[in-house]
PAVO-258386 format. One line per 8 residues: their letters; for each residue x, y, z of C-alpha. Coordinates in nm, 2 decimals. Each point is the difference from the previous one (the first is absolute). Layout:
a	X Y Z ~ ...
***
This chain:
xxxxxxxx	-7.78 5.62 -0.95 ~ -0.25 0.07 0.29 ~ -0.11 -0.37 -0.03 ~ 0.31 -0.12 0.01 ~ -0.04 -0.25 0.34 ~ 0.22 -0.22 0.14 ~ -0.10 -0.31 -0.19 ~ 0.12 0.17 -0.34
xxxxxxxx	0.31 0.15 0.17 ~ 0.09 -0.36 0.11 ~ -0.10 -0.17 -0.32 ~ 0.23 0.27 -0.19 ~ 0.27 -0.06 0.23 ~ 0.00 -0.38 -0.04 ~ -0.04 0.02 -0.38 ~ 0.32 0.27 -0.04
xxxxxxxx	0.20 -0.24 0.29 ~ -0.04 -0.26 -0.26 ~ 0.07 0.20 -0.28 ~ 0.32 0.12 0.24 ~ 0.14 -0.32 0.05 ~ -0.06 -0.15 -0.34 ~ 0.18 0.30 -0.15 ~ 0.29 -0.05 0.27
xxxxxxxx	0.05 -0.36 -0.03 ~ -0.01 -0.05 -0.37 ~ 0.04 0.32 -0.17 ~ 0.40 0.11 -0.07 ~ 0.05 0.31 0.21 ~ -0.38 -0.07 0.14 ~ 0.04 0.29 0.29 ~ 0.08 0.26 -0.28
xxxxxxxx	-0.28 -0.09 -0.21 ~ -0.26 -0.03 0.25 ~ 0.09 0.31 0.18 ~ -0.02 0.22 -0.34 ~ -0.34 -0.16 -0.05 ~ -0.16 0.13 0.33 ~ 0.22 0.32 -0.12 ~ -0.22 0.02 -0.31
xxxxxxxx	-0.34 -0.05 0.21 ~ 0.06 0.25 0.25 ~ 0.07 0.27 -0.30 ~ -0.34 -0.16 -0.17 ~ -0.19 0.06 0.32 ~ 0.14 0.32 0.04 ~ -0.08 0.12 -0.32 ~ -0.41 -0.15 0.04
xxxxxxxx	-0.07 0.09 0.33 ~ -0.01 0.34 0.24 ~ 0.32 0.04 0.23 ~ -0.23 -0.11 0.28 ~ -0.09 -0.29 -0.11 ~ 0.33 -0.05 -0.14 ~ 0.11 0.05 0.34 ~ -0.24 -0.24 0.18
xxxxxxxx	0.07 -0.27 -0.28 ~ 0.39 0.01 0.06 ~ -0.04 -0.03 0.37 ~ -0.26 -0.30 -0.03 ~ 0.16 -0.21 -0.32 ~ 0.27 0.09 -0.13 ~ 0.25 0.09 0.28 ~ -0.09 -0.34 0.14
xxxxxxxx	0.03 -0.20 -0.33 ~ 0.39 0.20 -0.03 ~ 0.09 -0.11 0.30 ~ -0.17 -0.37 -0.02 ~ 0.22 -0.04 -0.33 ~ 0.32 0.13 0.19 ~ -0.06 -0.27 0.20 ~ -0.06 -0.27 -0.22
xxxxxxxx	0.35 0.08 -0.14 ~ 0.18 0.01 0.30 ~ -0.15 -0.32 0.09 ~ 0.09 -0.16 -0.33 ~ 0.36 0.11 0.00 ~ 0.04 -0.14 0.37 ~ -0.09 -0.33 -0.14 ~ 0.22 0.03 -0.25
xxxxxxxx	0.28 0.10 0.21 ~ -0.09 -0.28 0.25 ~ 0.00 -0.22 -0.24 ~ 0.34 0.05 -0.14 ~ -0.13 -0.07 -0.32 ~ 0.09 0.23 -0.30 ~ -0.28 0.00 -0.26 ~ 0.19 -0.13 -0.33
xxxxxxxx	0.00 -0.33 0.23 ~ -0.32 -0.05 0.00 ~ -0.18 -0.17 -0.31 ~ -0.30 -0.01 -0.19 ~ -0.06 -0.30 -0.27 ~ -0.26 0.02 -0.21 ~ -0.22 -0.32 0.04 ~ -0.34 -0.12 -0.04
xxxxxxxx	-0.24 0.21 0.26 ~ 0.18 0.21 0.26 ~ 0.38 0.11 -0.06 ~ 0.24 -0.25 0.16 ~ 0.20 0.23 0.26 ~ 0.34 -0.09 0.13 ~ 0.08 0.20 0.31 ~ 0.39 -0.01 0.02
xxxxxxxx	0.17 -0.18 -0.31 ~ 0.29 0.06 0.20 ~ -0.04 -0.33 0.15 ~ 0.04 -0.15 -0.27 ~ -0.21 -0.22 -0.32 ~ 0.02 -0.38 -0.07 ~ -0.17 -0.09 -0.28 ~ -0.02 -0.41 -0.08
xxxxxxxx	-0.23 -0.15 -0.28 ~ 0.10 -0.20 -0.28 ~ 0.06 0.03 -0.33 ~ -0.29 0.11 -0.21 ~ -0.20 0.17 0.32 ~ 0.07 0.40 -0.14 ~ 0.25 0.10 0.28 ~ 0.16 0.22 -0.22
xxxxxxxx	-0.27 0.18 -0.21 ~ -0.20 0.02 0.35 ~ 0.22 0.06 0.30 ~ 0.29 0.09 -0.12 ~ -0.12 0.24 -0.23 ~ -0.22 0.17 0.27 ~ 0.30 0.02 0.16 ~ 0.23 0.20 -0.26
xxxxxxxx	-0.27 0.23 -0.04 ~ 0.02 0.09 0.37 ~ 0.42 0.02 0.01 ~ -0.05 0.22 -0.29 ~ -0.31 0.23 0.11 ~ 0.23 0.08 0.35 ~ 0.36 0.02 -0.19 ~ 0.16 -0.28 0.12
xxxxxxxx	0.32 -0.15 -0.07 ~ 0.09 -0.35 -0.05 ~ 0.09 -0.32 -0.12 ~ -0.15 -0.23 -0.24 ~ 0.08 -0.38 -0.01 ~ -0.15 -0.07 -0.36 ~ 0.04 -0.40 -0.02 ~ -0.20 -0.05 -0.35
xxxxxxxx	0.18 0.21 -0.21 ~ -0.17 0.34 0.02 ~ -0.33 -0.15 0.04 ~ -0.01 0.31 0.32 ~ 0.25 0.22 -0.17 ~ -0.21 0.11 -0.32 ~ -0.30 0.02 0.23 ~ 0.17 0.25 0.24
xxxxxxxx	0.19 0.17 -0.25 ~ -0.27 0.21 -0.10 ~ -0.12 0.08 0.34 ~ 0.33 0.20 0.06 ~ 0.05 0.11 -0.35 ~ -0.10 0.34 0.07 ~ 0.12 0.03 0.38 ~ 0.23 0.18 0.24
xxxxxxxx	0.14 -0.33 0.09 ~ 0.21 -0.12 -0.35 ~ -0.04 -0.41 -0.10 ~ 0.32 -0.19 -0.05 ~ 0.00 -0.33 -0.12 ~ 0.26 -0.26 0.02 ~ 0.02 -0.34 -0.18 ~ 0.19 -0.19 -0.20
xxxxxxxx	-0.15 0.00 -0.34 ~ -0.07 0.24 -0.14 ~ 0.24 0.27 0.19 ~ -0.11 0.29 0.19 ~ 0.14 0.11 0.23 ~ 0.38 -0.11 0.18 ~ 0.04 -0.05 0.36 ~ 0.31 -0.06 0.23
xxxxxxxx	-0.10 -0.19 0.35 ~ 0.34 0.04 0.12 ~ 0.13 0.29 -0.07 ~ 0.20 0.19 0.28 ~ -0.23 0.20 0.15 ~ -0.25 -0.27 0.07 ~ 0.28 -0.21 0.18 ~ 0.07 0.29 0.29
xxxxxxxx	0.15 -0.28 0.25 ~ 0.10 -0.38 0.03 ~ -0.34 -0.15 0.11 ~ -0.16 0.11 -0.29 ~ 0.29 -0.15 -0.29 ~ -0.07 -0.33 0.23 ~ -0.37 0.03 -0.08 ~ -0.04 0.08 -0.32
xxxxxxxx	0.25 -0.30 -0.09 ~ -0.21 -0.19 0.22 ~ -0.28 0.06 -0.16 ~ 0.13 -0.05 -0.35 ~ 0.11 -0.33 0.09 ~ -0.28 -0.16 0.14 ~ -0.20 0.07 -0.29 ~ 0.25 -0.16 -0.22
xxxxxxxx	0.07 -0.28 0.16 ~ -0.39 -0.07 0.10 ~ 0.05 -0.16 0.31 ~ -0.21 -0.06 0.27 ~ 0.11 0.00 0.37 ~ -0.13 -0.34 0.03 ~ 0.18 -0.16 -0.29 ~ 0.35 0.12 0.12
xxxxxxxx	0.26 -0.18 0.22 ~ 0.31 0.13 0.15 ~ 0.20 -0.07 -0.28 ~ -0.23 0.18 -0.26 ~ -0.02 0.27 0.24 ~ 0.37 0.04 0.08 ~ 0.04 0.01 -0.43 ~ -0.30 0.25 -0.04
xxxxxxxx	0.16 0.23 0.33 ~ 0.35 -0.02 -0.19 ~ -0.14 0.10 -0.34 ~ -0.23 0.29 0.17 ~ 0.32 0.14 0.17 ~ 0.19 -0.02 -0.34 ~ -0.26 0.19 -0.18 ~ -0.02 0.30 0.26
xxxxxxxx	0.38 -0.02 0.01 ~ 0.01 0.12 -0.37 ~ -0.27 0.25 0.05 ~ 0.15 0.13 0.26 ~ 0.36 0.04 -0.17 ~ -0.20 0.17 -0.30 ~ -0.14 0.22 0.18 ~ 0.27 0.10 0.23
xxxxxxxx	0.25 0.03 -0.28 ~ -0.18 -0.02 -0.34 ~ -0.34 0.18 0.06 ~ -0.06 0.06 -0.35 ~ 0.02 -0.39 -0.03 ~ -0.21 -0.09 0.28 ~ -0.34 -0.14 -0.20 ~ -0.11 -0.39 -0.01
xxxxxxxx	0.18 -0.06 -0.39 ~ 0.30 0.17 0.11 ~ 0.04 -0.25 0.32 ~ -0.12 -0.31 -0.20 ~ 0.25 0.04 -0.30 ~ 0.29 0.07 0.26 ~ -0.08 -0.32 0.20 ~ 0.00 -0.18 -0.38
xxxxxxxx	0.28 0.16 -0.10 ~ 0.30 -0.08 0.32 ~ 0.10 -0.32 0.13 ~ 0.00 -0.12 0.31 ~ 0.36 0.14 0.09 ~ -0.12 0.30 -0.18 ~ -0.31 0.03 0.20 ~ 0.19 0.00 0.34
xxxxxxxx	0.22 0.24 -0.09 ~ -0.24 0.21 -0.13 ~ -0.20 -0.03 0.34 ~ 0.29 0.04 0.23 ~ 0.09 0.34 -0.14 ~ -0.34 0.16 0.23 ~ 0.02 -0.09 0.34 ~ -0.37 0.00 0.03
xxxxxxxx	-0.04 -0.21 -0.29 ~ 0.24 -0.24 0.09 ~ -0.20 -0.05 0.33 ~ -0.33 -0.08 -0.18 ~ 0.13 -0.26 -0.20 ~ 0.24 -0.14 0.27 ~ -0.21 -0.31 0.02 ~ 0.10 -0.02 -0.43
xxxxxxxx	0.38 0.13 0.08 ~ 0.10 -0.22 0.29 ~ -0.10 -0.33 -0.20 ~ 0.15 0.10 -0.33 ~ 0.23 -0.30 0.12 ~ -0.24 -0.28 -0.03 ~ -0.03 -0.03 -0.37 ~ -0.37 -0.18 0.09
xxxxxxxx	-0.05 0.27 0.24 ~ 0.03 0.26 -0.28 ~ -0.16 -0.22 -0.26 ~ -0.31 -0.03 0.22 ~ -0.02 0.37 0.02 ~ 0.11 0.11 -0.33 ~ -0.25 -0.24 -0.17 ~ -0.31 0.13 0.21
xxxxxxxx	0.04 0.34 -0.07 ~ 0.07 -0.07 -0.41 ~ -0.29 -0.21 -0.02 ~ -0.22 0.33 0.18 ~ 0.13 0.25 -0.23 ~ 0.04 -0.18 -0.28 ~ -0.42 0.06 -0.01 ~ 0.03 0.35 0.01
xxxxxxxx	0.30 0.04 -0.26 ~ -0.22 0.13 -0.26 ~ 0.06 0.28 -0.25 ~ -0.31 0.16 0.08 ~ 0.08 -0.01 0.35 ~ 0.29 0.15 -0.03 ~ -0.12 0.21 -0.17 ~ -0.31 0.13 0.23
xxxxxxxx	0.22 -0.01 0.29 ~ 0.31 0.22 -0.12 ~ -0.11 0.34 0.08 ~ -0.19 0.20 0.27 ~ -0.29 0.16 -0.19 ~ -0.26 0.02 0.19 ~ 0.08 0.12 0.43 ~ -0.15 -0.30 0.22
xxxxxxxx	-0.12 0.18 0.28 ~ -0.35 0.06 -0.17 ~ -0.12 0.14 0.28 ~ 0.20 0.30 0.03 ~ -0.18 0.35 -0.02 ~ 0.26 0.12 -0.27 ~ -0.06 -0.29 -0.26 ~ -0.33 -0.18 0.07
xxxxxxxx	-0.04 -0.25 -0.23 ~ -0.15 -0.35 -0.06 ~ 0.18 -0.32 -0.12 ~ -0.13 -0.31 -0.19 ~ 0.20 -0.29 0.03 ~ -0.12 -0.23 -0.30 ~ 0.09 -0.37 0.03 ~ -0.09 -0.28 -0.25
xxxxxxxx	-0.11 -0.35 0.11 ~ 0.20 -0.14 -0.25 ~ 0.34 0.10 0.13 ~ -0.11 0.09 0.37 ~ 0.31 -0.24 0.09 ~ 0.25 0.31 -0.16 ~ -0.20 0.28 0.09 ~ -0.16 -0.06 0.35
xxxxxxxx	0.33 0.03 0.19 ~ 0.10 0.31 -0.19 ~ -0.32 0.16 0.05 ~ -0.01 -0.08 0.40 ~ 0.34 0.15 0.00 ~ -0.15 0.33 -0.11 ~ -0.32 -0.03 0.19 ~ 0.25 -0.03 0.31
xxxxxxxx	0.19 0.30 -0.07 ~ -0.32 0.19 -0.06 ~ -0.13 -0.15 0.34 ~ 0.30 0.12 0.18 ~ -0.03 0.37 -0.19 ~ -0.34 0.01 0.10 ~ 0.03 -0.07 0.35 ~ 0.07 0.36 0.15
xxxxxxxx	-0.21 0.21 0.18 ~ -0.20 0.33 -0.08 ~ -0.06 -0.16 -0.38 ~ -0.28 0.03 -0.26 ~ -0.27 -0.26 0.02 ~ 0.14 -0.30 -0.20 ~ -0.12 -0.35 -0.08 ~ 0.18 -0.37 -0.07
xxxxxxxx	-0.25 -0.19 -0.23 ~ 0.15 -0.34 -0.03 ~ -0.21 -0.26 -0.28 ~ 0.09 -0.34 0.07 ~ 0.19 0.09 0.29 ~ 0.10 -0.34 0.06 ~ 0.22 -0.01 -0.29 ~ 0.29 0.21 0.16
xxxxxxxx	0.17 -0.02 0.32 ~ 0.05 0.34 0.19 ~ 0.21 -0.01 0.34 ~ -0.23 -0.02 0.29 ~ -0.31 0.08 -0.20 ~ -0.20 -0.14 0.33 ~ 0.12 0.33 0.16 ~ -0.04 0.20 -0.33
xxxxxxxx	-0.34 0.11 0.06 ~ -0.02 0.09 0.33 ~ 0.34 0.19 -0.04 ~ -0.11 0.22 -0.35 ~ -0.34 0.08 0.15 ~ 0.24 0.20 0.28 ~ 0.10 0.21 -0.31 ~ -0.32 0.05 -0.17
xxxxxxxx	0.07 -0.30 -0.23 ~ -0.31 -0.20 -0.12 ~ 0.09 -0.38 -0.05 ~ -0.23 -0.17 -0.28 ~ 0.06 -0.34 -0.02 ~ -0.18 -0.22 -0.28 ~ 0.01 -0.39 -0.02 ~ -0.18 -0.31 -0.18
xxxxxxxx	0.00 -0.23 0.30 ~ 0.15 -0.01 0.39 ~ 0.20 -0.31 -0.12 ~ 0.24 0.19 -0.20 ~ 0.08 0.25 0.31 ~ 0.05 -0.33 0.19 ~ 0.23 -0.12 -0.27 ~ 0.21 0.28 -0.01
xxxxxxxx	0.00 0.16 0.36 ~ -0.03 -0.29 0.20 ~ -0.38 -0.09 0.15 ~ 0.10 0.19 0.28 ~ 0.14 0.30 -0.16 ~ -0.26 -0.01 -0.20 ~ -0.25 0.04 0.24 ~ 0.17 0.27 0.15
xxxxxxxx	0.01 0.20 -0.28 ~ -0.38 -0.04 -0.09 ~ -0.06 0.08 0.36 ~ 0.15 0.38 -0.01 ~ -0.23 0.07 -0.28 ~ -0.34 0.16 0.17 ~ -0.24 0.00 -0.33 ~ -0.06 -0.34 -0.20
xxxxxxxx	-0.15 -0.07 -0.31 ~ -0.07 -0.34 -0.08 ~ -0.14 -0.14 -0.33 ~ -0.04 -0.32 -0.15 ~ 0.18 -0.32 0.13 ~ 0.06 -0.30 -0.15 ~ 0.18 -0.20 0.27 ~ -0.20 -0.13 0.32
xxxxxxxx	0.26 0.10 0.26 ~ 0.02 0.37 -0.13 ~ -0.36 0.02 0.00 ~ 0.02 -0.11 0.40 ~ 0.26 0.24 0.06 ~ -0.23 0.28 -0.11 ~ -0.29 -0.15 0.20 ~ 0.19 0.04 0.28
xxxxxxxx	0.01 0.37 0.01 ~ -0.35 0.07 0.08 ~ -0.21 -0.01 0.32 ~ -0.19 -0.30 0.13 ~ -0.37 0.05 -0.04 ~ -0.27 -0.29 0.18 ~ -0.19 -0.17 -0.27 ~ -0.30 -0.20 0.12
xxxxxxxx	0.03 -0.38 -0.04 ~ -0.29 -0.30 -0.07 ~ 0.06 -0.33 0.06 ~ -0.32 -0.31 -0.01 ~ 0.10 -0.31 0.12 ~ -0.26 -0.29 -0.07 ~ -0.09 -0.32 0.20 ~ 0.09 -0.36 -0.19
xxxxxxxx	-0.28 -0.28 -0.05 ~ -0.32 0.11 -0.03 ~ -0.03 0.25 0.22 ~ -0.11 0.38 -0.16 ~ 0.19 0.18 0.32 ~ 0.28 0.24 -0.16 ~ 0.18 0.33 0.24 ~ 0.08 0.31 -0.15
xxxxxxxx	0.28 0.18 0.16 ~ 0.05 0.38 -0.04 ~ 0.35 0.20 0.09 ~ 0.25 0.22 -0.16 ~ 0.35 -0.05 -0.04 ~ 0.27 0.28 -0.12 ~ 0.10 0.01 -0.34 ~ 0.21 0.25 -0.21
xxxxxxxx	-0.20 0.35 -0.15 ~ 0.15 -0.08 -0.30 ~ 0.03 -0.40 -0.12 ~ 0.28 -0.13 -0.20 ~ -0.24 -0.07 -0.23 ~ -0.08 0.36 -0.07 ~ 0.33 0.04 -0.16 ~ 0.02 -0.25 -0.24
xxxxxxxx	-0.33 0.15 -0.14 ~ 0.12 0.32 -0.04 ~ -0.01 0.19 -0.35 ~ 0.21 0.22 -0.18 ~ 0.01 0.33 0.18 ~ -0.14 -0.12 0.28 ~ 0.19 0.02 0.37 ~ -0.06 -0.06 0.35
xxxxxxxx	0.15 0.28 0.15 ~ 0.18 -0.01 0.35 ~ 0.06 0.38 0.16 ~ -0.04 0.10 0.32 ~ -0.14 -0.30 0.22 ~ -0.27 0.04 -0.29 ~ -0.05 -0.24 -0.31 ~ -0.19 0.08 -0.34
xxxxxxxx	-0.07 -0.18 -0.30 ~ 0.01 0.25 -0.27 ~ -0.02 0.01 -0.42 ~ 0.25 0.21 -0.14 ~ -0.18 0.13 -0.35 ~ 0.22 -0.04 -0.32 ~ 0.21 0.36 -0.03 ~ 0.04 0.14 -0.35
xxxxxxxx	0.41 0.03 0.01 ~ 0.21 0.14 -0.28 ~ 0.27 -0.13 -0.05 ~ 0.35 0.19 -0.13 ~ 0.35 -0.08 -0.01 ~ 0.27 0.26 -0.06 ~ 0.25 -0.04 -0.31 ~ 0.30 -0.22 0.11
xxxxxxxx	0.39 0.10 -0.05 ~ 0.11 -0.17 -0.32 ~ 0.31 -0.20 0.09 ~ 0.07 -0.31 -0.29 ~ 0.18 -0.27 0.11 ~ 0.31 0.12 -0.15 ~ -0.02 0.29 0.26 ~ -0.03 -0.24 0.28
xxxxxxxx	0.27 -0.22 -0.11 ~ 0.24 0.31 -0.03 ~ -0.07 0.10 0.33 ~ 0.02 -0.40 0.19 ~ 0.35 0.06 -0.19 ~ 0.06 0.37 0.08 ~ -0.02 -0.12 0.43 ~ 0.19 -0.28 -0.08
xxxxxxxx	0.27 0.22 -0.11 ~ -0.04 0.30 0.28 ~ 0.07 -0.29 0.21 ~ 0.32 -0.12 -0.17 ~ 0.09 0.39 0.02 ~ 0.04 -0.07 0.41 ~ 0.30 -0.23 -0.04 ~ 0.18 0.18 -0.24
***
């Protein structure tokens, strides 16, 4: 230890730095581990060498390395701190060379590719296995009938967090988006009708006029009229069947009186009420809600959406859980308003403060309607909420939203993934997001006749890092990713994914047509 100079004490010192901050920065409880280490080599040295040299040792190595790794942690958790970043927000993909790390998922994920390009069995996947690694909550918009579902059904299998899984063939679980205690006030009976309504009736903001308008306004006040009176005075009525098969069941004299016995409930449907005098008035109205519910007037439906199984806010310490909302292309018409009914009552559950991490992973987002969903993202991520939001194609934002809307929405979310395009004008949207970078130009002009005199001219013009080219060429896995101010094209491998679905509740159709008739009857039982 004699020879021990500065050169080695320096080298030693850089060498268990590095070893320091490695441990710090990627290690789970990195501090701990490290400092038991230098523990462990102190007792080794002291067990070797004379007390001394023991001495001399300390006072030259490891003292110094101690305090140089009680440093590096300080200054790691600082940066945390300063950050304001948790850790289970930031994200690690496994891709092809070097990890792909997301800083802050808080700021939300778009994801746009067409079909065919591996969104799901790449990203989305990489995903889920995050949410479930750090115990989130969350929703799980499952357009292609549990295409997601069985895939993330045995990721939670054996977890804190419990899986629940609602669709409408087979049965699983039963969920009630109004029932009373998600409907604390007014505002949010008026919403949740709202909401209902616009998916039924598919309309876009541009295709309306004031008469379509006035009629859709009318019917929306109707509907939150009879929620309201079910909940005020029949709470253990108050679900979606229950308020479709009394609207079915009264008459238009009926229906006022039934309204006018809740003074609330009158004044939400006063636009309904005070035109029950103009039989085309009342017609008008009265057709456009029957021709919206009559979708949704399903026995399965009725029966999904008759009891509260499963608590909405997901997020909640005291019953974490995750919910899979499985839709079916074939009847997305039926069961894409129900489903953005329950996806906005588990939005407004989530939204409170001091919550578990939670997620909203929406496939084919541009299939349902949520209120305001250009303010959804930048609201949730106040509430440790990460928004997910997975399309084909821009178009079909633009077709839904509005081009503006649209664009608003896409703009709130901070990380993009783009895949594989197939339209020209999607592919220039993407090219858009990159920086300008000078490429050098050649041009060589020639002389006519017979002259042999040509003039090269050299410049550079700005073009796009990435071409819109680059994106019709794209394979399946393969992204340009957008996070940060940074881009990267990266190749997701092909993940081996089991794949597990849990045994549904046996209900026969003779169970579901007892129970359409069983509400049918409990609301009969009012009027006797």
């Amino acid at each position: 230890m004699e020879g021990f100079g500065w050169i080695q004490l320096v080298m030693s010192l850089l060498i268990g730095g590095g070893i320091s901050y490695g441990t710090v920065r990627y290690v789970k409880y990195g501090f701990v581990w490290g400092f038991l280490g230098l523990v462990l080599l102190v007792l080794g040295t002291l067990m070797v060498l004379e007390m001394a040299l023991f001495l001399q040792t300390s006072l030259k190595l490891w003292l110094p390395l101690l305090f140089l790794h009680t440093v590096i942690y300080g200054l790691m958790e600082d940066t945390n701190e300063s950050s304001g970043t948790s850790r289970v927000f930031k994200v690690k993909l496994k891709v092809r060379g070097r990890p792909l790390v997301l800083g802050n998922i808080r700021r939300g994920v778009s994801v746009m590719a067409s079909a065919g390009s591996g969104k799901t069995e790449s990203v989305i996947y990489g995903f889920l296995g995050h949410f479930q690694k750090e115990g989130f909550s969350g929703i799980i918009h499952d357009y292609k009938d549990f295409e997601i579902t069985e895939m993330a059904c045995p990721l939670w299998e054996d977890t804190k967090v419990p899986f629940h899984i609602v669709s409408f063939g087979p049965i699983y679980n039963r969920v009630n988006p109004i029932a009373p205690r998600y409907l604390p006030d007014e505002e949010s009976v008026h919403e949740v009708s709202r909401v209902l309504l616009e998916n039924l009736l598919e309309h876009r903001d541009s295709d309306e006029n004031s008469t379509s308008r006035f009629f859709k306004d009318a019917a929306e006040g109707l509907i939150s009229g009879l929620v309201w009176r079910l909940k005020s005075d029949y709470p253990d009525y108050c679900t979606l069947p229950h308020m479709m098969a009394l609207y079915q069941q009264l008459g238009t004299k009926s229906l006022v009186k039934f309204l006018r016995g809740n003074i609330t409930s009158r004044a939400m449907a006063d636009a309904f009420i005070s035109g029950s005098g103009s039989e085309r008035q009342t017609a008008g109205v009265l057709s456009t809600l029957a021709n919206a519910i009559k979708k949704i007037s399903t026995r399965k439906i009725f029966t999904v959406l008759s009891a509260d199984e499963i608590p909405l806010d997901i997020n909640n310490p005291e019953n974490p859980a995750v919910i899979a909302l499985v839709n079916n292309p074939q009847k997305d018409a039926s069961l894409s308003p129900v489903i953005a009914t329950i996806i906005h009552t588990i939005s407004k559950q989530m939204s409170r403060r001091h919550r578990k991490p939670s997620f909203m992973l929406l496939e084919e987002a541009s299939t349902l309607r949520l209120l305001n969903m250009h303010r959804i993202p930048a609201t949730l991520r106040s509430y440790d909420i990460v928004s997910v939001y997975v399309l084909q194609d821009k178009i079909q934002n633009d077709m839904m939203y509005g081009e503006k809307a649209s664009k608003a929405i896409l703009s709130n979310l901070s990380y993009q993934f783009f895949g594989k395009v197939n339209d020209p004008d999607t592919a220039k949207y993407y090219e858009r997001f990159f920086e300008l970078v000078k490429m050098p130009t050649r041009s060589v002009s020639k002389s006519s006749g017979l002259s042999l005199e040509r003039r090269i001219t050299e410049g550079e013009k700005e073009v796009s890092k990435r071409r819109a080219d680059v994106f019709f060429r794209l394979r399946q896995g393969e992204f340009v990713v957008f996070a940060d101010g940074k881009d990267r094209k990266v190749r997701f491998p092909k993940p081996g994914i089991s794949r597990k679905l849990p045994k549904p509740i046996e209900v026969s159709e003779k169970d579901m047509e007892q129970h359409y008739l069983k509400v049918h009857r409990e609301i009969k039982s009012i009027f006797q």
